[in-house]
N, C-alpha and C positions, 0 to 999 in steps of 0.2 A: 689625744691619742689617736694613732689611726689604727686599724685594725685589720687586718685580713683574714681572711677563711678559706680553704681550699682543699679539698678530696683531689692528690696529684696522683692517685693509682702506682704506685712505686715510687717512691721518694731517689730512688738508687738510679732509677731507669731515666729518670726528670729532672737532676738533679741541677740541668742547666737551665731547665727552664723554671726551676725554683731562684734560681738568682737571678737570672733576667729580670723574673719578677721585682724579686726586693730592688735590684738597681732600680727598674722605672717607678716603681709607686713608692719605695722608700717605706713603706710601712713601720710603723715601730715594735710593731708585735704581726708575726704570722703564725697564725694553727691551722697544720695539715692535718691532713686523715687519710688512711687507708696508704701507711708509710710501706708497710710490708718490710720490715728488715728488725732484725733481732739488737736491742742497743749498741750492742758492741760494735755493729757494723754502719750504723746510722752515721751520714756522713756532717758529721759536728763541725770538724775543725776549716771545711771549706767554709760554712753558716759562719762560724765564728772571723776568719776571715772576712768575710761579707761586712761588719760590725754584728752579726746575732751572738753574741758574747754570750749570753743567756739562755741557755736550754732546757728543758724539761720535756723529756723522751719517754713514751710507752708503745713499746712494740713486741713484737714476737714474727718467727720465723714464716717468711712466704703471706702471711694474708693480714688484713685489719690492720691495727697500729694507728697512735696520734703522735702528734708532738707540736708542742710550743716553741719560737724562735724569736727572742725578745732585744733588743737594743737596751731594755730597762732591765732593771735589777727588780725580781720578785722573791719574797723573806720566808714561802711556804710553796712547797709543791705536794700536791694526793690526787692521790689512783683510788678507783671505786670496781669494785667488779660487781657489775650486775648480772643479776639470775645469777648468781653463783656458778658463773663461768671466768675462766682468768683467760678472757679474748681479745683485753687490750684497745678495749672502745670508747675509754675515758681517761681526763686525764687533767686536773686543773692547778691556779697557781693564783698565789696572792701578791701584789704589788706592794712596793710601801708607804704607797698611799692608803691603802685598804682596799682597793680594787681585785674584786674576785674575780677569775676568768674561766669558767670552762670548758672544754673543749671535746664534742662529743663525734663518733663515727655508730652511728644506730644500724642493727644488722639492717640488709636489703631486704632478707626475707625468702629469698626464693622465686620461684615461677607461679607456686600452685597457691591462691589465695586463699586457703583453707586450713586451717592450724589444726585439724584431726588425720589429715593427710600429707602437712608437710611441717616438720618439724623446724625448718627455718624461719616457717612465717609465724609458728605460736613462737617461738625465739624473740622474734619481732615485736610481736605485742605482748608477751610480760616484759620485755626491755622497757617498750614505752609507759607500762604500765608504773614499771618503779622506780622509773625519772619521775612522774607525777608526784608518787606518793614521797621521793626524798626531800624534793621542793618543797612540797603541800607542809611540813613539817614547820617552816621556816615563814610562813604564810604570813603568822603577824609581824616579821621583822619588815615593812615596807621601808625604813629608809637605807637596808642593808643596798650598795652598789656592786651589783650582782651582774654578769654578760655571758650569757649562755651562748655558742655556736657551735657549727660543725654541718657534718654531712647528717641531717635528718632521718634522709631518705623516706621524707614522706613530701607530697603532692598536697597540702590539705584543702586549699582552694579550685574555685572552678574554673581559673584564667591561672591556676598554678603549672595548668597541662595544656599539649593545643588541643584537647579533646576532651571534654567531661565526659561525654556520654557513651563513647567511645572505650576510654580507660577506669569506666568507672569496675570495672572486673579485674582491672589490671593491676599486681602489687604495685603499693606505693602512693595508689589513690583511692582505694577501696573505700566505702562507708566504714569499716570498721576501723581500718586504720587512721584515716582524716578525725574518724571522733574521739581515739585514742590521745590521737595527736593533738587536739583540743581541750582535752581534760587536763594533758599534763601541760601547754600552756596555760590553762587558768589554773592551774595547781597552786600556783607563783604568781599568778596577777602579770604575765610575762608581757612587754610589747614585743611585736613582731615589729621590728625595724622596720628589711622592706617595704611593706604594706603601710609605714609612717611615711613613706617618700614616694610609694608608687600607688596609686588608688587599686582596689579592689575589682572598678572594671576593666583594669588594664593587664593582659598578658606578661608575663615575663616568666624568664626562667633562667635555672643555673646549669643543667644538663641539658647534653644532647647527645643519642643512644651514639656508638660506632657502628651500628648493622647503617645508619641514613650514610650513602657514599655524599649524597646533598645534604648536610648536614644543616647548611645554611640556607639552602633552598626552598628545602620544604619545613624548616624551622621547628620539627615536630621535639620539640622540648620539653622537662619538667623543672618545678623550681622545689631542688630536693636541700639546697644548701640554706641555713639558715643564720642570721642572729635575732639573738632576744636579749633585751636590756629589761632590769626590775625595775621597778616605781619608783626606786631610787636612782633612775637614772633617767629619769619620763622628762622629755626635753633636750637632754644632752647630745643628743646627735644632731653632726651639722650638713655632713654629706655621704653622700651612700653612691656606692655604683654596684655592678652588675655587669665583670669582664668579657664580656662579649667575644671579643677580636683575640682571646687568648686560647678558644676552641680551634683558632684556626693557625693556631703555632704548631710547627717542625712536632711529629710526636704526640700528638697534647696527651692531657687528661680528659675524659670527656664531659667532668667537668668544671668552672671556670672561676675566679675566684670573688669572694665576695668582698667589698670593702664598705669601711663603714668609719667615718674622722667624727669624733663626740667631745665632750669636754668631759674629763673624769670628776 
């Protein structure tokens, strides 16, 4: 399978540069995030032109939203709301192979990294809080084939950002959310994909802000996109990239997508 991952900031607004997409990398499966368009308006029947014959859509009017766009035929689709919000930041599907897929968009959080002062960022961490604990549940199933991605929106690493020392006050890379974000990976025994293909001293990243007019110059990026394969899939990835030269497409998202080719 090949898989893609990508936060396209308005699926409505992108809509050409969501098929550009699938034309050049062919994907078998893409999950967007942060669709912004209420179902009914979600534009399916171009996807389906395309061959994504296969959909599974959660969205809501103006902000957040995911969605799945498969070539394959999957035999279950569910929605999770967490925190007991119906915000539309999850969204997964079963294959008929038994291939589980999730597909997550984790609030941003805000500016102010302080959850007694800003309600978006405690939003943020009981979010991540109860991704840990739904996994954590499922803990002894190791050879269930399980693929969690989406937009994280966390930084957890210190070559995750171009600045540790820098960002360490800055949402998205805080101490508290990195350790957050590290419970609910081991929650599940999760691999972190990229970090399977890219070493841990080496930089990379999936975002880069809109305020850099240099976006590419001064490379000040974070790597907030993620996939995670379970133990039941420890080995099966063959190749991974990290769309670079798609931040610098007509429009973009700011940011790019993730790809990852595994054997199911």
């Amino acid at each position: 399978m090949k898989l893609a991952t990508w936060n396209i900031n308005s699926v409505r607004l992108r809509q050409v540069l969501v098929l550009r997409l699938l034309k050049e990398q062919k994907p078998d499966v893409l999950c967007l995030q942060e669709t912004k368009v209420m179902n009914p308006l979600f534009p399916a029947e171009a996807f389906a032109e395309a061959g994504y014959v296969h959909q599974a859509i959660n969205g809501q009017k103006g902000y957040h939203g995911v969605a799945i766009l498969s070539r394959l035929p999957f035999t279950k689709t569910t929605t999770r709301q967490f925190c007991g919000k119906d915000d539309t930041r999850h969204i997964s599907v079963t294959f008929e192979d038994g291939l589980e897929l999730h597909n997550f968009y984790v609030p941003a959080g805000g500016d102010i990294p302080d959850p007694k002062a800003n309600e978006k960022f405690a939003h943020k961490l009981d979010f991540l809080r109860e991704m840990g604990s739904v996994f954590a549940r499922r803990k002894g199933k190791k050879e269930a084939r399980v693929v969690l991605v989406g937009d994280l929106n966390v930084a957890p690493l210190e070559n995750d950002v171009w600045s540790h020392k820098q960002l360490l006050d800055v949402v998205s890379h805080t101490p508290i959310e990195t350790e957050l974000f590290g419970e609910a990976k081991a929650a599940f025994d999760w691999i972190d994909v990229t970090r399977s293909f890219v070493p841990e001293s080496e930089k990379i990243y999936s975002w880069w802000s809109y305020r850099a007019a240099e976006w590419e110059a001064s490379d000040r990026g974070r790597r907030l996109d993620h996939v995670w394969f379970s133990q039941g899939l420890k080995g099966a990835a063959k190749k991974h990239a990290i769309l670079k030269k798609v931040r610098g497409w007509e429009q973009p998202s700011d940011h790019v997508p993730v790809v990852v080719e595994f054997e199911t």
